[in-house]
C-alpha positions as CSV (number, residue, x, y, z in Angstrom):
1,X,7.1,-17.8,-1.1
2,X,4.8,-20.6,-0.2
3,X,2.3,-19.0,-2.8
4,X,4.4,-18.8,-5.6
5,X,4.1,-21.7,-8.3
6,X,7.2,-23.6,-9.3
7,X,6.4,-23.7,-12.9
8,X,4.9,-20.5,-14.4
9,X,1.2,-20.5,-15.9
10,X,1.3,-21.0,-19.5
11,X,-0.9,-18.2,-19.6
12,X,1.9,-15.6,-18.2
13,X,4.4,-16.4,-20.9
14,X,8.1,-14.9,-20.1
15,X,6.1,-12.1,-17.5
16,X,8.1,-12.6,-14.4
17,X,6.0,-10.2,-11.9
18,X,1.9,-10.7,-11.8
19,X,0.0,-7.6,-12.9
20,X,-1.5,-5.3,-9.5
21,X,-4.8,-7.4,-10.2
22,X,-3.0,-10.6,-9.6
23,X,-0.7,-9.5,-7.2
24,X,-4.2,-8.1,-4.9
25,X,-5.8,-11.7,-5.6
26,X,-2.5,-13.4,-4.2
27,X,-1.8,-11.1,-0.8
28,X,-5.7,-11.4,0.0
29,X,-5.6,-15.5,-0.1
30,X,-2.1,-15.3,1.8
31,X,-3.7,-13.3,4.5
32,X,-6.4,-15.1,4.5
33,X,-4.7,-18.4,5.2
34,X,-2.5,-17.0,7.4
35,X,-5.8,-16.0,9.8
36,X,-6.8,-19.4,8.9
37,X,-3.2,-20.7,10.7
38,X,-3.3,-18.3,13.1
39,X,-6.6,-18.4,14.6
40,X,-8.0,-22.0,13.3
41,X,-5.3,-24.3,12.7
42,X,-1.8,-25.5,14.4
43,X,1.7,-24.0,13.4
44,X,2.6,-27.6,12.5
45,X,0.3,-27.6,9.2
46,X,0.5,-24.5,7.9
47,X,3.3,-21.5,8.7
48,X,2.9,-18.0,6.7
49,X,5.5,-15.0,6.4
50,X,5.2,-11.4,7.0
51,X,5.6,-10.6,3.0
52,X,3.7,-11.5,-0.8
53,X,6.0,-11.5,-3.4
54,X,4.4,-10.7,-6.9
55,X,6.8,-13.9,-9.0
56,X,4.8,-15.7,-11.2
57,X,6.9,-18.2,-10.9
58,X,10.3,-20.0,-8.4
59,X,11.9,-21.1,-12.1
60,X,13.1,-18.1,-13.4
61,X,15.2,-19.9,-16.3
62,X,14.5,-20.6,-19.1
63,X,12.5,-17.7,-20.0
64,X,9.4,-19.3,-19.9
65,X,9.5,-19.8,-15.8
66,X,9.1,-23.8,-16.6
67,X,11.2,-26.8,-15.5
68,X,12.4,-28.4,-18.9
69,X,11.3,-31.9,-19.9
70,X,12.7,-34.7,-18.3
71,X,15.3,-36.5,-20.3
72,X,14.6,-40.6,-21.1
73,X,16.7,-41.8,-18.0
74,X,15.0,-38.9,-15.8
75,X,11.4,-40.2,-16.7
76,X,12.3,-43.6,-15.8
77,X,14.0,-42.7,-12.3
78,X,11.0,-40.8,-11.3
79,X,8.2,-43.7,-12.5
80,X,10.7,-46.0,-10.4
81,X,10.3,-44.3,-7.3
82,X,6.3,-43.2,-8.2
83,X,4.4,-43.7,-4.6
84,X,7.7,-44.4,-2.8
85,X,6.7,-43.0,1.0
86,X,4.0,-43.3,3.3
87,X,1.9,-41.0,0.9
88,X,2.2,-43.4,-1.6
89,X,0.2,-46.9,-2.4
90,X,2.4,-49.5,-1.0
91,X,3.5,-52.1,-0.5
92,X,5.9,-51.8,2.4
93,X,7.9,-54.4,2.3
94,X,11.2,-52.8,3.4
95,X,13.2,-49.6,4.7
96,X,13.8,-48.8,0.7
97,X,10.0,-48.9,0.6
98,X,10.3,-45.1,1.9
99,X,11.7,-41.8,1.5
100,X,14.7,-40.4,2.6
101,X,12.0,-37.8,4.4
102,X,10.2,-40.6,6.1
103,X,13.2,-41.8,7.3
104,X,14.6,-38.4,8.9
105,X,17.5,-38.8,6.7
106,X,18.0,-35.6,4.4
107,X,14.9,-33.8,2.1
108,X,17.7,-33.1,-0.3
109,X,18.7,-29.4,-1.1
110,X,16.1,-28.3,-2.7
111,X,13.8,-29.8,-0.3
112,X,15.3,-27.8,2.1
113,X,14.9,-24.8,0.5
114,X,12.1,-24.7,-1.8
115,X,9.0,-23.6,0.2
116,X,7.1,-26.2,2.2
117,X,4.0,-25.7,4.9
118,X,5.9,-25.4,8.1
119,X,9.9,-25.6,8.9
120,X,10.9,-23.5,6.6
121,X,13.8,-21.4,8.7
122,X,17.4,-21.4,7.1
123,X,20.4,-20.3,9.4
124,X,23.5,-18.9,7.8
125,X,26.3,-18.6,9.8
126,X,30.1,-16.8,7.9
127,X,33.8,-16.6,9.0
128,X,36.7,-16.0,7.3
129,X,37.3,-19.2,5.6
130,X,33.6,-21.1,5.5
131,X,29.8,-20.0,5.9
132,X,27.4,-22.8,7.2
133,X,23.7,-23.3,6.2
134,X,21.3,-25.2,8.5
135,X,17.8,-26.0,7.3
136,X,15.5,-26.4,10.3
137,X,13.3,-29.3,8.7
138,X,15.6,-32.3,9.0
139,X,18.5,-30.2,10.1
140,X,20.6,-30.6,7.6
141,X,24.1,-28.4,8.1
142,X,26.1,-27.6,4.5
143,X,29.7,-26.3,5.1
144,X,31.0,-23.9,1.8
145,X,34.5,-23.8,1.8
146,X,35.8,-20.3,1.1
147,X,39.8,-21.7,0.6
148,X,39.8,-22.6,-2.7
149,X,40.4,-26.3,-2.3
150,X,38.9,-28.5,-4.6
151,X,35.7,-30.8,-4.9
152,X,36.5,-34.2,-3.4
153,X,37.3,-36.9,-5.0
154,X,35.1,-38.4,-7.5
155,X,34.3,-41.4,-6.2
156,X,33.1,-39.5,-2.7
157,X,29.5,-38.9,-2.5
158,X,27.2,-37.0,-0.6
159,X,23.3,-36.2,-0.5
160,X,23.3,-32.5,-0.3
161,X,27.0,-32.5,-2.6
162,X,30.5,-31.5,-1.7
163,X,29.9,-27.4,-1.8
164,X,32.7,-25.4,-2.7
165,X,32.7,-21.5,-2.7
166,X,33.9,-17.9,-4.0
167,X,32.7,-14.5,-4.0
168,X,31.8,-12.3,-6.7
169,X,31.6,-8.9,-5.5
170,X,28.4,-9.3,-3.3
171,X,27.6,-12.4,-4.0
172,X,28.5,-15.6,-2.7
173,X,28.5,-18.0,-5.0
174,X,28.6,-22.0,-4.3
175,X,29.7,-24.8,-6.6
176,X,28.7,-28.4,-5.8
177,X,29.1,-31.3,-6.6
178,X,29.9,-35.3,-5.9
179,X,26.1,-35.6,-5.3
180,X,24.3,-38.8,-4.7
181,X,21.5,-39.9,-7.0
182,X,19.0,-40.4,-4.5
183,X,17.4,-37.1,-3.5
184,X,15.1,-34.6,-6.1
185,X,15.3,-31.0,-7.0
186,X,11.8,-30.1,-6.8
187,X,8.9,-33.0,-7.0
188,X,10.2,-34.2,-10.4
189,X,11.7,-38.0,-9.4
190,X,15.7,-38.1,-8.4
191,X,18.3,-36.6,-10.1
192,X,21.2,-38.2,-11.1
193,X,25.1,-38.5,-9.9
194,X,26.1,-35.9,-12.6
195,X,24.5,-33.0,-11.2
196,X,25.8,-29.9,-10.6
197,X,24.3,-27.0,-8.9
198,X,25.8,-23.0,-8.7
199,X,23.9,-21.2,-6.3
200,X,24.2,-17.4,-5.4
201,X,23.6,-15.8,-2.5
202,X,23.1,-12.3,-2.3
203,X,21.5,-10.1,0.1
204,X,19.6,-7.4,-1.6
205,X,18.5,-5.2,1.7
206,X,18.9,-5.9,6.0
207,X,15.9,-8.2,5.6
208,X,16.3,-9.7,2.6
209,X,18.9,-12.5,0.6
210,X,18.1,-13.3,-3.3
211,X,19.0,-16.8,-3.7
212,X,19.4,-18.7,-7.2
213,X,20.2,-22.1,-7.8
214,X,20.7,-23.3,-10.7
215,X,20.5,-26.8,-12.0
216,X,22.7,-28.6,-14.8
217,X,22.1,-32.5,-14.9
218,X,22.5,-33.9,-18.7
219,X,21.1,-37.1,-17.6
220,X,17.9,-35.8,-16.0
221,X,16.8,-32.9,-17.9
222,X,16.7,-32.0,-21.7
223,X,18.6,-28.8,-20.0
224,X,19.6,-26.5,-17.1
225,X,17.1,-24.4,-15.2
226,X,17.2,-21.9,-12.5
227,X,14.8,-21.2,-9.0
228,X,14.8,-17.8,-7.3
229,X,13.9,-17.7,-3.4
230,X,13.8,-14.7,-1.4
231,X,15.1,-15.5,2.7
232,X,13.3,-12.9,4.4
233,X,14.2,-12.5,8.0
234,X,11.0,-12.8,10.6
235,X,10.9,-10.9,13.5
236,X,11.4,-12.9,16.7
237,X,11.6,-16.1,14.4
238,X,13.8,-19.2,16.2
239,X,15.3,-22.1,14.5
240,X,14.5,-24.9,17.0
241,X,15.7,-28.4,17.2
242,X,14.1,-30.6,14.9
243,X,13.7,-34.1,16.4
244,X,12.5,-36.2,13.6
245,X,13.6,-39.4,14.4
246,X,12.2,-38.8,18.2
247,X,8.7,-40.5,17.9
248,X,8.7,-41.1,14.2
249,X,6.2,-44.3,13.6
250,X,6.2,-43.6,9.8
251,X,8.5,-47.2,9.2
252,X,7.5,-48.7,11.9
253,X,3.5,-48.2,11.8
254,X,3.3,-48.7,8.0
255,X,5.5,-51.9,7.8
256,X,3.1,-53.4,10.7
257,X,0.5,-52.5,8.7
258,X,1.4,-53.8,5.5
259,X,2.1,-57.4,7.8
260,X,-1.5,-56.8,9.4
261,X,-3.2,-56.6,5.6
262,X,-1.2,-59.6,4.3
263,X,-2.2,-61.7,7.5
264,X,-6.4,-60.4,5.7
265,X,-5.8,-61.5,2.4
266,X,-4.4,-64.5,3.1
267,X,-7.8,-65.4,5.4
268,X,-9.7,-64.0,3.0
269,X,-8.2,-66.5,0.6
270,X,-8.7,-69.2,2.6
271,X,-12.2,-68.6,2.8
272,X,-12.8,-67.9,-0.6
273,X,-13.7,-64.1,-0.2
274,X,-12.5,-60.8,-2.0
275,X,-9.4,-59.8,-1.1
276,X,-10.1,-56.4,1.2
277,X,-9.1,-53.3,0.5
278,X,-6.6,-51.1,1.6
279,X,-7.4,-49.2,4.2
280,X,-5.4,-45.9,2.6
281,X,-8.5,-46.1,-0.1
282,X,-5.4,-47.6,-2.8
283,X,-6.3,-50.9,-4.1
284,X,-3.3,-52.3,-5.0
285,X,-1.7,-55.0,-3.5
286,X,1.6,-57.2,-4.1
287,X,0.8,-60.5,-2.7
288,X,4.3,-61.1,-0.9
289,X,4.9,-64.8,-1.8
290,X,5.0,-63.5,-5.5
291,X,7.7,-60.9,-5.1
292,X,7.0,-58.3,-7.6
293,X,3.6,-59.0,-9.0
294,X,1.0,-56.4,-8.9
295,X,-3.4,-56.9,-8.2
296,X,-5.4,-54.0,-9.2
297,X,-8.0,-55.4,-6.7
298,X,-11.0,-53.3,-8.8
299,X,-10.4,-55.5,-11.9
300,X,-9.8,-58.5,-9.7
301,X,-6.5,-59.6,-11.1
């Protein structure tokens, strides 16, 4: 699913499948990266599957395969948190500096199951009264409750939401909520505490489960939208530990850093020079005496 876009090309319109031209363009760059990661590269930068799907899009709903606008509040949560992480610009001043992913913490649901470039096995596990679902990056475990209890309470709540579940003939569907308002739903800034998200599970052939999720948060977007995966099983394919927090400099490395670059602009200071540059090629700094005060060093303010 990896070479699937999440919002559809304007150019496509409401066409959910790409035409057999499309679709021969797409399989020949999949298999072409794929003998790129096979024979070139290391599993840990870029992991293919055995199939191509012909989607033009993950968002299915609204018609037009797009994530809708971002409501007010939504566009200001997501310029708050604009170069949060160790991708980002900087400063790092603190652990709220960086993502939840840079910390080994949770990537969110979404995160978990939207395609990324490596770590991208789910296990699902069903008895009688619950069905588990581990993600393999950040090994995150959900437990659906198949009892018919209720959500928790209110004031209880969790990254990856209190899930509650039912089935609907062959499909198991999955109502949660109680979620926090600190993870995203796909690369468009955190969503808030008033999200809800249905998801249905349902598998479509031995190989193959159709998932949809879909998305209802007033206070984030102008209105609710729905992704379609496919969890196609891999021959041989094992979900192994995933030991984030086990050698994991991204805190550590980038906070000494950012202490090492304020210890250079201060000499440079002292001596009268230009303050240096980052060394991650961003120019920004925030000199820390000043708290929240921004230099673009280019413009030399």
């Amino acid at each position: 699913m990896r070479g699937i876009p999440r919002d559809r090309p304007e150019n496509q319109a409401t066409r959910e499948s790409l035409t057999p031209e499309e679709f021969f363009q797409r399989a020949s760059q999949q298999q072409g990266g794929k003998d790129r990661a096979t024979k070139e590269e290391t599993f840990l930068r870029n992991e293919w599957g055995t199939r191509t799907f012909g989607y033009t899009s993950l968002v299915v709903d609204p018609p037009n395969g797009r994530v809708p606008e971002l409501t007010a509040a939504g566009k200001a949560r997501a310029q708050a948190v604009a170069g949060v992480g160790t991708f980002g610009p900087g400063p790092f001043d603190k652990f709220e500096d960086f993502t939840l992913y840079d910390r080994c913490i949770t990537r969110g649901i979404f995160g978990s199951v939207l395609p990324s470039i490596y770590g991208n096995g789910i296990r699902i596990a069903q008895s009688p009264t619950e069905v588990s679902v581990t993600y393999e990056m950040i090994h995150d475990t959900r437990i659906i409750h198949l009892d018919n209890r209720p959500h928790l309470d209110g004031s209880v709540e969790q990254y990856m939401g209190n899930a509650v579940g039912h089935w609907d003939g062959d499909t198991l569907v999955v109502e949660s909520t109680n979620f926090t308002d600190k993870t995203s739903v796909g690369a468009r800034g955190p969503h808030s505490d008033k999200l809800k998200v249905t998801e249905r599970y349902r598998r479509v052939d031995p190989d193959m489960i159709e998932y949809r999720a879909t998305i209802d948060d007033p206070a984030t977007f102008t209105a609710p939208f729905t992704y379609r995966v496919m969890f196609t099983s891999q021959p041989n394919y094992e979900v192994y530990e995933y030991s984030c927090h086990e050698g994991n400099g991204a805190v550590g490395h980038a906070l000494s850093g950012e202490r090492a670059f304020d210890k250079q602009v201060a000499e440079a200071k002292a001596k009268g020079l230009p303050v240096p540059k980052r060394g991650n090629g961003q120019n920004i700094y925030r000199a820390p005496a000043e708290g929240s005060e921004i230099f673009d060093i280019n413009a030399g303010q």
